[in-house]
BAMAR-175839 format. One record per residue (C-alpha): residue number from 0; z, x, y; residue in three letters. Coordinates in steps of 0.5 Angstrom, whole numbers. Layout:
    n      z      x      y  res
  NUM      Z      X      Y  ala
...
This chain:
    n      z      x      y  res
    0   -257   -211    -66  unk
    1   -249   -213    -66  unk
    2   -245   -211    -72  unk
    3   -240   -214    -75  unk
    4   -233   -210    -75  unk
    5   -230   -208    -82  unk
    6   -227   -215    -86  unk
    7   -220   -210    -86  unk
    8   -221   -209    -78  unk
    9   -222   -216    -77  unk
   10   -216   -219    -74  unk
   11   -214   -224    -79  unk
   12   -213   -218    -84  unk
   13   -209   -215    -79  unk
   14   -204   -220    -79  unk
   15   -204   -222    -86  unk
   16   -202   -215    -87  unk
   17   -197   -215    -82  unk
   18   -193   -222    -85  unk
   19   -194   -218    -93  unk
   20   -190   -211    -88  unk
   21   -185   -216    -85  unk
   22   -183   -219    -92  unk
   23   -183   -212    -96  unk
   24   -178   -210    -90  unk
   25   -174   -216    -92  unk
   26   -174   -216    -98  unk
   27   -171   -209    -97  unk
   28   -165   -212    -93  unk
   29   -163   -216   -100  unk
   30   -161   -212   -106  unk
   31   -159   -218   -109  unk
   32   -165   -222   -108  unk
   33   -166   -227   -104  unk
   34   -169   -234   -105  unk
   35   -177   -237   -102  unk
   36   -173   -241    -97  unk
   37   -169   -236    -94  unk
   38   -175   -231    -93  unk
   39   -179   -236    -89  unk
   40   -173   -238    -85  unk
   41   -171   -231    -83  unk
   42   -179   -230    -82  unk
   43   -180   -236    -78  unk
   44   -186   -237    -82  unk
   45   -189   -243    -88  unk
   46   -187   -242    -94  unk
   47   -194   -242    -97  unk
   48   -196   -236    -92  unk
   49   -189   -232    -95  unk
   50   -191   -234   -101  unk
   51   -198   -231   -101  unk
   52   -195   -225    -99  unk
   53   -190   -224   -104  unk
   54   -195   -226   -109  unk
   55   -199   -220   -107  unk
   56   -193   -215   -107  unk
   57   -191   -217   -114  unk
   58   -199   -215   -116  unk
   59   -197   -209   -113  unk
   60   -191   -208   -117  unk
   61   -187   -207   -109  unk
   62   -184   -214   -110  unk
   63   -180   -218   -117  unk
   64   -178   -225   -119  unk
   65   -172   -226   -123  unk
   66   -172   -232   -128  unk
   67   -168   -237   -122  unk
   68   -174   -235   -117  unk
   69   -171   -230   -113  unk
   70   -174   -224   -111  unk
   71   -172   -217   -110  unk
   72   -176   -211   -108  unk
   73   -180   -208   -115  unk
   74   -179   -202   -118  unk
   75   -185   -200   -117  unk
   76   -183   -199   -110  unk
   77   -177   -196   -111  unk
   78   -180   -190   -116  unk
   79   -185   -189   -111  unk
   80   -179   -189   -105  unk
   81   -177   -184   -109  unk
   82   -182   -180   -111  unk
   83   -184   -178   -105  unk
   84   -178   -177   -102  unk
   85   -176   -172   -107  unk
   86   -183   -168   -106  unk
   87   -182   -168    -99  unk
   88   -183   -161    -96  unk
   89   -176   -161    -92  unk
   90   -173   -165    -98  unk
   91   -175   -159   -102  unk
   92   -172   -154    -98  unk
   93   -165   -157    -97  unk
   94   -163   -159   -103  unk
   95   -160   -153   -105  unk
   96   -157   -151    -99  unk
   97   -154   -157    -99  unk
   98   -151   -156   -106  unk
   99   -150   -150   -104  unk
  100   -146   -152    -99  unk
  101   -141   -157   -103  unk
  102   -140   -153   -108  unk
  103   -137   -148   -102  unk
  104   -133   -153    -98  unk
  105   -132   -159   -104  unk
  106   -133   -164    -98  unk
  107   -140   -168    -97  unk
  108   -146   -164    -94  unk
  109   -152   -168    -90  unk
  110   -160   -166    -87  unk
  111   -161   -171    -82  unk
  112   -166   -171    -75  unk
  113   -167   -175    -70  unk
  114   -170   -181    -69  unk
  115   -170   -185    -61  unk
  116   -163   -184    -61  unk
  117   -161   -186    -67  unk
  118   -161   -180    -73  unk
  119   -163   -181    -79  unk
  120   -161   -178    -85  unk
  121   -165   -175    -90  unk
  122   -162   -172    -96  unk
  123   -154   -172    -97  unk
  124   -150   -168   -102  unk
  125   -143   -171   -105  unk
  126   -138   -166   -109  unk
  127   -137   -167   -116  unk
  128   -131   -169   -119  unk
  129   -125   -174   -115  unk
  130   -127   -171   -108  unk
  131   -128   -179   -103  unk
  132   -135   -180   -102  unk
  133   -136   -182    -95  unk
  134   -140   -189    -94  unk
  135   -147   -185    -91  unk
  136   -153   -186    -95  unk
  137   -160   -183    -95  unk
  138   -164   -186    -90  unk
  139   -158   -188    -87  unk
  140   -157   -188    -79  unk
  141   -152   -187    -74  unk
  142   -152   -187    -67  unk
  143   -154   -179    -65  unk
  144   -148   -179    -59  unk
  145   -142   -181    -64  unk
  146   -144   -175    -70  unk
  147   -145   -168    -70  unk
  148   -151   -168    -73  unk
  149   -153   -173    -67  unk
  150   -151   -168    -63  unk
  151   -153   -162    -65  unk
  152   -160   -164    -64  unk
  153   -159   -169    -57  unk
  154   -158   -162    -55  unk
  155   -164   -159    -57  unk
  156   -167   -165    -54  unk
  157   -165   -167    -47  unk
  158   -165   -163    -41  unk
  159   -161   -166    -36  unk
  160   -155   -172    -35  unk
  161   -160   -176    -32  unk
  162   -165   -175    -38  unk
  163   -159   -176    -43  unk
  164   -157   -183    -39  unk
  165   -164   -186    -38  unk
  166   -165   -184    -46  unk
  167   -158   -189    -48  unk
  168   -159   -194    -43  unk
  169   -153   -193    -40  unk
  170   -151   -196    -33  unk
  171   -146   -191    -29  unk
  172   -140   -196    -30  unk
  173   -143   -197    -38  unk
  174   -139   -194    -43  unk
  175   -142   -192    -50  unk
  176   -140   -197    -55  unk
  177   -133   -193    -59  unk
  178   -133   -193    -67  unk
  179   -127   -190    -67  unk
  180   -121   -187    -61  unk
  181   -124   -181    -61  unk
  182   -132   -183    -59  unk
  183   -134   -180    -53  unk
  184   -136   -186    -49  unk
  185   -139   -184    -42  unk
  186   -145   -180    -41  unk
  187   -142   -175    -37  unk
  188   -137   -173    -42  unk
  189   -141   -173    -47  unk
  190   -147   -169    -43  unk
  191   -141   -164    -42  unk
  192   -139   -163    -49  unk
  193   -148   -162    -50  unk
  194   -147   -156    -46  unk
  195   -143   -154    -51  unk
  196   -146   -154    -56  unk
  197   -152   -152    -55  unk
  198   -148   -146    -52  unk
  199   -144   -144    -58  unk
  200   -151   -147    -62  unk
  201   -146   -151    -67  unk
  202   -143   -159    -65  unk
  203   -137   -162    -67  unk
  204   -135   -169    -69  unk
  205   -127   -170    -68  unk
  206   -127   -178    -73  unk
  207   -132   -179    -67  unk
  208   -136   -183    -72  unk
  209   -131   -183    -78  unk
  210   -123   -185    -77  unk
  211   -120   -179    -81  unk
  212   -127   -175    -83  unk
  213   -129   -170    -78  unk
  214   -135   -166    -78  unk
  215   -140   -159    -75  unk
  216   -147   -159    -75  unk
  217   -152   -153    -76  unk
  218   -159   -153    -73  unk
  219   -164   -152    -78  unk
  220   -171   -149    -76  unk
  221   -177   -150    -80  unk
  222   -180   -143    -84  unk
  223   -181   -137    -80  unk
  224   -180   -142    -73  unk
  225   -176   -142    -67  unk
  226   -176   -150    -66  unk
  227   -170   -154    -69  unk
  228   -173   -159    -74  unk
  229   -166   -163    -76  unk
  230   -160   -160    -77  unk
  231   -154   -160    -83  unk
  232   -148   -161    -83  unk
  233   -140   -161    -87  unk
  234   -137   -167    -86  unk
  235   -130   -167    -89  unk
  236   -123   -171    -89  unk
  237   -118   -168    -83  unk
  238   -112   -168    -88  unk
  239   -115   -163    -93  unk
  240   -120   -160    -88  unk
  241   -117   -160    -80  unk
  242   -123   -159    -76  unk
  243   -120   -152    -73  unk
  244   -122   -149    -80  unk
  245   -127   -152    -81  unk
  246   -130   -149    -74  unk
  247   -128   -142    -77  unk
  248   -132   -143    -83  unk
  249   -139   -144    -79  unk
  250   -141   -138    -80  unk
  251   -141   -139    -87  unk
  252   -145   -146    -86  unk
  253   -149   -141    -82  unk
  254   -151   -136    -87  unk
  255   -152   -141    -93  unk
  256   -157   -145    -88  unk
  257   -160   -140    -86  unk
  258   -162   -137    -93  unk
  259   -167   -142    -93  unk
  260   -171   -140    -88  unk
């Protein structure tokens, strides 16, 4: 006797699934709102099919309509965003560190971890009072060779310049795409200043990524483990921190990171 599959395996359910997914992602690339009409031209798809998706996010409470029919993501959504963010076990643990951090250096403090060749930044703490804010944002994500943080873990990750260049893509006569004057923009250089890192066991970032703001990053290693989970940085204005101080000044990065073991 055949059985049929589960309605929610079958593969109409799917990709209805996959249009309602497709949605909440756009929806997420339009804090001001977007309309019906610009959905189901970015989405390539019938304004029905977006429409019966966006009837069942607004069920849920993951998706609004303003009174002049635009839609936005719900705050259903965003409180669960949140929530869950700040429950996090790592988020949990670094947050003082990173407080602790800012209040030690008065410049901005990240957590972030690798993901492909992008990092991804999970937790940031700005200084109090007139201090500039830099534009980074939680959940973020900058390209790992141009940043510290970046850097840190490519170097706990990759295991030769061969590997390093078949892991960005890049051809021999390919350069890297620069940010700023300071990038390092060749895999060979930038596999030379890995070997240093993660010699010294802390990275550098001299406005690579920022022009004017440079960094160090420190590994973080999960409670009573050796692996690298993700690392912290301090990323400071080069006028009111130059980077030599601030390269003399990691092990107290070090120290405070490292009490959170």
């Amino acid at each position: 006797m055949s059985v049929e599959p589960p309605a929610s395996d079958s593969p109409e359910r799917l990709v209805g699934a996959d249009r309602v997914l497709a949605v909440l992602l756009e929806l997420a690339e339009h804090p001001t709102a977007v309309s019906l009409d610009e959905l189901a031209q970015r989405l390539a798809s019938p304004k029905p099919t977006i429409h019966r998706a966006l009837t069942a996010l607004r069920r849920a409470g993951l998706a609004d309509q303003s009174e002049r029919g635009r839609y936005v993501l719900g705050d259903e959504f965003i409180r669960l965003a949140l929530r869950h963010h700040e429950a996090r076990p790592d988020t949990v643990r670094i947050a003082p560190v990173l407080r602790a951090l800012t209040e030690r250096f008065g410049e901005t403090a990240h957590y972030a971890v690798l993901d492909g060749t992008d990092v991804v930044y999970r937790a940031k703490e700005d200084p109090d009072g007139g201090a500039v804010r830099l534009t980074s944002m939680v959940g973020g994500r900058n390209p790992a060779y141009r940043t510290a943080v970046g850097k840190l873990l490519l170097a706990q990750t990759v295991g030769s310049e061969s590997d390093l260049r078949r892991m960005l893509g890049a051809g021999p006569s390919t350069p890297l795409p620069a940010r700023t004057p300071q990038t390092i923009t060749t895999v060979p250089a930038l596999w030379a200043e890995l070997q240093k890192t993660r010699a010294r066991g802390f990275a550098v970032d001299d406005q690579e990524n920022e022009p004017g703001v440079n960094c160090v990053a420190v590994p973080v290693h999960p409670a009573g483990e050796s692996r690298v989970a993700g690392a912290v940085s301090v990323s400071a204005l080069a006028f009111r921190l130059p980077l030599g101080e601030l390269v003399e000044r990691v092990p107290e990065i070090v120290e405070i990171v490292g009490a959170a073991r």
